[in-house]
C-alpha positions in Angstrom: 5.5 -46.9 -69.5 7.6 -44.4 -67.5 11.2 -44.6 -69.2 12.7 -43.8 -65.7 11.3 -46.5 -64.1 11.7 -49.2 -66.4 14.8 -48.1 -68.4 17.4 -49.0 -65.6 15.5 -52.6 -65.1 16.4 -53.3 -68.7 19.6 -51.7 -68.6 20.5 -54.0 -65.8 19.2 -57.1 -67.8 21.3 -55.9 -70.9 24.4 -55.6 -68.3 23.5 -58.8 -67.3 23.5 -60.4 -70.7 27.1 -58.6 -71.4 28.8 -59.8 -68.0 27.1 -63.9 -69.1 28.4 -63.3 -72.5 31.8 -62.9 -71.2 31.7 -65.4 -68.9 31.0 -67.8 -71.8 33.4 -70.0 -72.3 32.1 -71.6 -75.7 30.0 -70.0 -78.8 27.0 -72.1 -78.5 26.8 -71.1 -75.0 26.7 -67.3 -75.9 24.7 -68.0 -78.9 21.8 -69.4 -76.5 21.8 -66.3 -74.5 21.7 -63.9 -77.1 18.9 -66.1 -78.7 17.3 -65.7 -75.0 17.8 -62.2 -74.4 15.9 -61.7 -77.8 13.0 -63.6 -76.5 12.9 -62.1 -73.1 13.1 -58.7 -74.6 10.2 -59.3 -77.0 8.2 -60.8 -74.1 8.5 -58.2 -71.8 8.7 -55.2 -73.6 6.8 -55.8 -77.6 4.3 -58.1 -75.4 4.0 -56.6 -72.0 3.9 -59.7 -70.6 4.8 -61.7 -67.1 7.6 -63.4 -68.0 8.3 -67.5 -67.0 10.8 -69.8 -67.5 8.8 -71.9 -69.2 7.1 -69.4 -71.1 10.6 -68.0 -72.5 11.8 -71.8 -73.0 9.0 -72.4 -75.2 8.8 -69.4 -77.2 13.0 -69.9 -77.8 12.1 -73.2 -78.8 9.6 -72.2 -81.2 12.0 -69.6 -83.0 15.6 -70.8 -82.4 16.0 -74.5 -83.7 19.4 -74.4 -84.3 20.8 -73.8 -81.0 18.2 -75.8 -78.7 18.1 -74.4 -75.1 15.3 -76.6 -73.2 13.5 -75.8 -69.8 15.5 -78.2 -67.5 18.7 -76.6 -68.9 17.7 -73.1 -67.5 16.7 -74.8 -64.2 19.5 -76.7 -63.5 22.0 -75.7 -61.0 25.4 -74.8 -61.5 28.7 -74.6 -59.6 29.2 -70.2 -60.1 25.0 -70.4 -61.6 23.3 -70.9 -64.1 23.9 -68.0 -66.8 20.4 -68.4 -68.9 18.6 -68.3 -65.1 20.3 -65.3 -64.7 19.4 -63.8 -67.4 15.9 -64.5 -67.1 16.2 -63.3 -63.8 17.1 -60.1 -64.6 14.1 -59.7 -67.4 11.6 -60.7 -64.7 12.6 -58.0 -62.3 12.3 -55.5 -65.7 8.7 -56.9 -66.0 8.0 -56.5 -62.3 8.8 -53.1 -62.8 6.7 -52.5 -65.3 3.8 -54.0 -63.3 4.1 -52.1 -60.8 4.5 -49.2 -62.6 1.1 -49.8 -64.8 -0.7 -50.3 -61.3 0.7 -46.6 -60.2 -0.7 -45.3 -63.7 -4.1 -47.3 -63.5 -7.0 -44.9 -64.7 -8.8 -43.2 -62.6 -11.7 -42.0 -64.5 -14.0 -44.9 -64.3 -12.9 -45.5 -67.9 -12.4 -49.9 -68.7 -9.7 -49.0 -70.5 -8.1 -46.3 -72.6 -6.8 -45.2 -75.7 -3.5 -46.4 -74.8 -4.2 -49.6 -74.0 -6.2 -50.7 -77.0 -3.1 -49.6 -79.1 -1.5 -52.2 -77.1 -3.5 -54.5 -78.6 -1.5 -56.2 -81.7 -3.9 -58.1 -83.5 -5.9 -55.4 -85.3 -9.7 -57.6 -85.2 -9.3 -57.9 -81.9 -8.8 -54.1 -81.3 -11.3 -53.6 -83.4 -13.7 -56.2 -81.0 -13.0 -54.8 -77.6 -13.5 -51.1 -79.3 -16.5 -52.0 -80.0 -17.3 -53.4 -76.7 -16.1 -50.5 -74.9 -18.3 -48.2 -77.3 -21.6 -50.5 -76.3 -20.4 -50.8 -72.9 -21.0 -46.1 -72.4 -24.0 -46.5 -74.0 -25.4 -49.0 -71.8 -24.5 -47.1 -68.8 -25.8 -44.0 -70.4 -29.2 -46.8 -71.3 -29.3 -47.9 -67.5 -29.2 -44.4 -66.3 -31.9 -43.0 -68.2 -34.1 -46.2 -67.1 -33.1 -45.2 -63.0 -34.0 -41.4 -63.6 -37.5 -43.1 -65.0 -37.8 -45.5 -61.7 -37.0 -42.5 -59.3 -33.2 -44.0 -58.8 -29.9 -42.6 -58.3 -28.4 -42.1 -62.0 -24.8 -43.8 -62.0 -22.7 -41.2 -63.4 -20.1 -42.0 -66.0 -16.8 -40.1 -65.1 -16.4 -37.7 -67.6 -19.6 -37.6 -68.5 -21.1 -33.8 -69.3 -23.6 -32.6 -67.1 -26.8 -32.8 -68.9 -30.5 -34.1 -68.4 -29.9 -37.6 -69.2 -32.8 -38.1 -71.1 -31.8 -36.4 -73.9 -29.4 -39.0 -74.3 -32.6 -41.2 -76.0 -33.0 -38.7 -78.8 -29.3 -38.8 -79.7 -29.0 -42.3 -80.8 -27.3 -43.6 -77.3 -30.5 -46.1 -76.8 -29.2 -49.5 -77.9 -31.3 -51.3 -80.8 -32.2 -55.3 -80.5 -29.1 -56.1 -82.9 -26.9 -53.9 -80.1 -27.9 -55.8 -77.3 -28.1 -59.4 -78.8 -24.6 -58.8 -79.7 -23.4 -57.5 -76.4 -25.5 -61.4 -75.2 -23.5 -63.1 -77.7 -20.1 -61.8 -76.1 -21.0 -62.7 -73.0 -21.4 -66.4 -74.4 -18.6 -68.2 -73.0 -18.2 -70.2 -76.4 -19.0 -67.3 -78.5 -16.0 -65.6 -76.9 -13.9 -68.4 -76.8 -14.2 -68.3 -80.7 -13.2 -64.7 -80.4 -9.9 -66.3 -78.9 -11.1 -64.7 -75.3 -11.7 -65.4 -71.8 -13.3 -64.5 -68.6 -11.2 -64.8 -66.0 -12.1 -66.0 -62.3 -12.7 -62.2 -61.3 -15.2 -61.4 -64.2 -11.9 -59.9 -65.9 -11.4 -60.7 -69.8 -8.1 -61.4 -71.5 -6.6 -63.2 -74.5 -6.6 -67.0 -74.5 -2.6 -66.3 -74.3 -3.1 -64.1 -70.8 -2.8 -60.8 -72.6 -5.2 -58.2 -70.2 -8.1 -57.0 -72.3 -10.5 -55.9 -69.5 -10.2 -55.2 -66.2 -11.4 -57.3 -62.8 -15.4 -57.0 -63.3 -16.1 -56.0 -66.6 -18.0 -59.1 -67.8 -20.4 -58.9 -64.5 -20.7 -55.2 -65.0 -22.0 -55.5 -69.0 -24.7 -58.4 -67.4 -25.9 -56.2 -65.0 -26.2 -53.8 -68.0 -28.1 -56.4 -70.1 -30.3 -57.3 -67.6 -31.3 -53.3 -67.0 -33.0 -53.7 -70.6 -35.5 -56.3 -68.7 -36.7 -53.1 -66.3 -40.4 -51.9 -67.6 -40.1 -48.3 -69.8 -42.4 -47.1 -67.4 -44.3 -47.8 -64.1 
């Protein structure tokens, strides 16, 4: 995240927050937004979420019981406004920022993903899953390119990758086993990944069965078109 990018968004939501809270005229009103403000804060900035009204109602609702604050109370409209729209206004424009912000920053090394972003990833099987995934996913690519070099084909070159004969990849382990690729099947199983509390997304994307990005737009038709290289012949 770049701090002067994003900083001033939530600055300007914590402003916001102080200028509702002395509006309030009552203590359960300014409970309520401090409650809010909590939630908005951890889904926008623990999370890295997109923010909604009805995704902040319903996470205040599931830890704030004593001060209830409900969806249709955020939406209605007030003479002066609505001080918990507000507020929630102001924590969408900090996510928006950083949005746009990860879309400036977006790799470009051919890389899925990065370090950073698997350390974004909170639950630590899951982290442990996709690493995995990314781990088979270079060696298939290096597995596909040592099968085109056979064939007489362009290679597809990993970014990054050091320039060497690629078939000397084979003798250093990089050839996946039957195990390997039956896994790499099973994860394309739409039930099996359901079960890993993922989902492919419209545009062959993954992410977590809450929305959380875990792969980018064409990963899960990329690591087919990898599996299916395994069906080439060794040799002509």
């Amino acid at each position: 995240m770049n701090k002067k990018t994003v900083n001033p968004m939530v600055t300007a939501a914590d402003e916001c927050l102080a200028d509702e809270l002395a509006k309030a005229k009552t203590a359960s009103v300014k409970e309520k937004l401090q409650n809010l403000a909590v939630v908005c804060r951890s889904i926008v900035l623990e999370r890295g979420q997109s923010l909604s009204i009805a995704e902040a109602t319903k996470d205040y609702k599931r830890r704030f019981t004593d001060h209830a604050l409900s969806e249709q109370t955020v939406r209605n409209k007030r003479p002066g406004g609505n001080p918990y729209l507000n507020l929630i206004r102001a924590w969408q424009s900090a996510a928006g920022a950083l949005v746009r912000e990860a879309a400036r920053t977006r790799r470009t090394d051919g890389a899925i993903l990065g370090e950073s972003d698997l350390r974004v990833i909170k639950d630590p099987m899951l982290q442990h899953q996709v690493r995995q995934i990314l781990s088979q996913n270079k060696s298939l690519h290096n597995r596909l390119n040592i099968l085109k070099v056979a064939h007489g084909k362009e290679a597809i070159r990993l970014a990054g990758a050091a320039e060497r004969p690629l078939p000397e990849l084979a003798n250093e382990g990089l050839v996946l086993t039957s195990a390997e690729i039956e896994a790499l099947q099973d994860f394309l199983d739409p039930r099996k990944l359901k079960a890993k509390h993922l989902k492919r997304s419209s545009n062959d994307a993954v992410t977590t069965i809450d929305g959380q990005a875990v792969a980018d737009p064409g990963f899960m038709s990329a690591l087919r078109k990898i599996v299916k290289s395994y069906e080439l012949p060794q040799h002509e």
